[in-house]
C-alpha positions in Angstrom: -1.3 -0.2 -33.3 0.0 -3.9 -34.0 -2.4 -7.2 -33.9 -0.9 -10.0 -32.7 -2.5 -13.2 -33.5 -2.2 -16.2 -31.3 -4.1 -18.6 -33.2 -4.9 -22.2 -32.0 -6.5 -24.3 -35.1 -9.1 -26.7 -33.0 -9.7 -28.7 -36.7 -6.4 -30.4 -35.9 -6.0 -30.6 -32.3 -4.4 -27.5 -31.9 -1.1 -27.8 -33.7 -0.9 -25.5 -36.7 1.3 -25.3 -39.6 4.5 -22.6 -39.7 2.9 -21.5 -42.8 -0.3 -20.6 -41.4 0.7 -18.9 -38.6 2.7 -16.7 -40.6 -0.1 -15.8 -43.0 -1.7 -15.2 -39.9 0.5 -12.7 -38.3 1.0 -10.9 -41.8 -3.2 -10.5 -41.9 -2.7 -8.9 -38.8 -0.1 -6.6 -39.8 -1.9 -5.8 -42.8 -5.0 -5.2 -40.7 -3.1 -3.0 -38.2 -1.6 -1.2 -41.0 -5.1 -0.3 -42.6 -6.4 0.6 -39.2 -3.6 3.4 -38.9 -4.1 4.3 -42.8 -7.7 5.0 -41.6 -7.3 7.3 -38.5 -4.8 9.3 -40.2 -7.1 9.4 -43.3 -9.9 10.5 -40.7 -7.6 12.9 -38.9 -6.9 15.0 -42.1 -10.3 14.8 -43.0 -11.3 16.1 -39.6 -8.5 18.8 -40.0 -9.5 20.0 -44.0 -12.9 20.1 -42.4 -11.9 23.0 -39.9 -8.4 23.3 -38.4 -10.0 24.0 -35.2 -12.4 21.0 -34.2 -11.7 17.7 -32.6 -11.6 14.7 -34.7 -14.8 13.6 -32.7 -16.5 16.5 -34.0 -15.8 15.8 -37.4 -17.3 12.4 -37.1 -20.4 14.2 -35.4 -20.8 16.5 -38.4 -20.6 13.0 -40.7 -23.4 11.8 -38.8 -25.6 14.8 -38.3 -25.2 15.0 -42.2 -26.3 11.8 -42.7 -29.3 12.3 -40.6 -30.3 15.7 -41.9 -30.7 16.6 -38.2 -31.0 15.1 -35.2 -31.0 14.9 -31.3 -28.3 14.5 -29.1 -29.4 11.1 -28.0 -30.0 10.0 -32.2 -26.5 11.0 -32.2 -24.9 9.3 -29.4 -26.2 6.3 -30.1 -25.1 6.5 -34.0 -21.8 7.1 -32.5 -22.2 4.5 -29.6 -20.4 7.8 -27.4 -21.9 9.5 -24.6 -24.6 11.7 -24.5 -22.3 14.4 -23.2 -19.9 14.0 -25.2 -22.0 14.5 -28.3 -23.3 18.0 -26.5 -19.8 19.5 -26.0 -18.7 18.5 -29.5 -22.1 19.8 -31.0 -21.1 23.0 -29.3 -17.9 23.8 -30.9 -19.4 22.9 -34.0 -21.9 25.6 -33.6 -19.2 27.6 -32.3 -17.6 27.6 -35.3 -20.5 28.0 -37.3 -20.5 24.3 -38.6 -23.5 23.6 -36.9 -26.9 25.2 -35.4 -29.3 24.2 -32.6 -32.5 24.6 -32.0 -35.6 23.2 -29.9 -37.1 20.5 -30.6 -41.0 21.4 -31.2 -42.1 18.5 -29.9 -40.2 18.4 -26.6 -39.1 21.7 -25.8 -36.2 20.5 -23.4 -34.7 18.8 -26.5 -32.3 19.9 -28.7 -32.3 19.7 -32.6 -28.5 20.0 -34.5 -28.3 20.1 -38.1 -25.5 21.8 -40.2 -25.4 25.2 -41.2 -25.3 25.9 -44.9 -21.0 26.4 -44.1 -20.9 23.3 -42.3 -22.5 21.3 -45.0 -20.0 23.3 -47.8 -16.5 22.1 -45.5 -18.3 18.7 -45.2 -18.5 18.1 -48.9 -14.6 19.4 -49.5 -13.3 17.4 -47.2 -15.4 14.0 -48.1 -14.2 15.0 -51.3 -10.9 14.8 -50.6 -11.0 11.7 -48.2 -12.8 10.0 -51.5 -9.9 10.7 -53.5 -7.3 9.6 -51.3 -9.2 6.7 -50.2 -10.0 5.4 -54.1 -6.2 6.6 -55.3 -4.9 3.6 -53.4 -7.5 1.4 -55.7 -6.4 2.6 -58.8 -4.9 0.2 -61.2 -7.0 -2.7 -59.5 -8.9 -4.8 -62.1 -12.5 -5.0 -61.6 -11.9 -8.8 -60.8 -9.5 -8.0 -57.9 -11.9 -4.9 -56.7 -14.7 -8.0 -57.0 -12.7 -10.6 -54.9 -11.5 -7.5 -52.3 -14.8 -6.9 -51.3 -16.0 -10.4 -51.4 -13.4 -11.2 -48.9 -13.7 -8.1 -46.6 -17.7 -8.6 -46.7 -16.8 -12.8 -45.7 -14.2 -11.2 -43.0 -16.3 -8.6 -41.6 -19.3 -10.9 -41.5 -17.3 -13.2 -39.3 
C-alpha cells in the first residue's frame, strides 16, 4: 500500500516549497512502508500462533487475552468488527483448542470466551517472537533518538 500526499500549505496561500513536498511524499513512503512491515509482522505472528487460524483470529486471541475473558459483543467492539465475525473466529479458536466458551451466568443466552491454558502458551511464543523482531529493528538506537522517536510518533498520532 503506497500514501500519496497531495498537500496544499494554507499558511502561504497554497503554494508550497519543492522541498517540502518531497519530505512529504517520503513521510508517506516511510509510513506506507511501516504499515506493510506491520501486517506482515502480524501475519507471522498470526501464523507461529497456529498455522491453521485466520489472522483475525489471532487478533481475537490478543484481545481476549487482554481481557481475561469476555463476550462476543466486548470483543467486537475492542475490534470495532462485527458481532458475527467475532463468533465464527471465536469458533475456530475453540476448534483448535486455543479457546473455550461458556455461558455467561448472568445472561444465559450469552457467551463467555477466554483462552485455554494452550491458547494462552502459543499466545506468549508468538508475542515473544513479534517482541523480538519488532525491538531488533531498534537496536543500536541511542536512548536520545528512541526519546525523540516516540515524541514525534506520540505528536503525529495525536494529530
Amino acid at each position: 500500500m503506497l500514501i500519496y500526499v497531495h498537500y496544499n500549505d494554507q499558511r502561504n496561500g497554497g503554494t508550497e516549497t519543492m522541498t517540502h513536498a518531497k519530505l512529504l511524499a517520503d513521510l508517506g513512503g516511510e509510513i506506507s512502508a511501516l504499515l506493510v512491515a506491520s501486517r506482515a509482522l502480524s501475519a507471522a505472528s498470526a501464523a507461529r500462533f497456529h498455522p491453521s487460524v485466520q489472522p483475525a483470529a489471532y487478533q481475537l486471541a490478543v484481545a481476549i487475552s487482554a481481557k481475561g475473558s469476555a463476550k462476543a459483543g466486548q470483543l467486537a467492539e475492542l475490534l470495532d468488527m462485527d458481532k458475527s465475525a467475532i463468533s465464527r473466529l471465536a469458533k475456530s479458536l475453540c476448534e483448535y483448542g486455543l479457546a473455550q466458551s461458556s455461558p455467561d451466568p448472568v445472561d444465559k443466552r450469552s457467551t463467555i470466551y477466554s483462552l485455554t491454558n494452550e491458547g494462552r502458551e502459543r499466545l506468549k511464543a508468538s508475542n515473544t517472537a513479534k517482541a523480538g523482531a519488532f525491538f531488533g529493528r531498534l537496536e543500536g538506537w541511542s536512548e536520545d533518538e528512541l526519546a525523540q522517536f516516540i515524541s514525534l510518533l506520540r505528536k503525529f498520532n495525536r494529530g
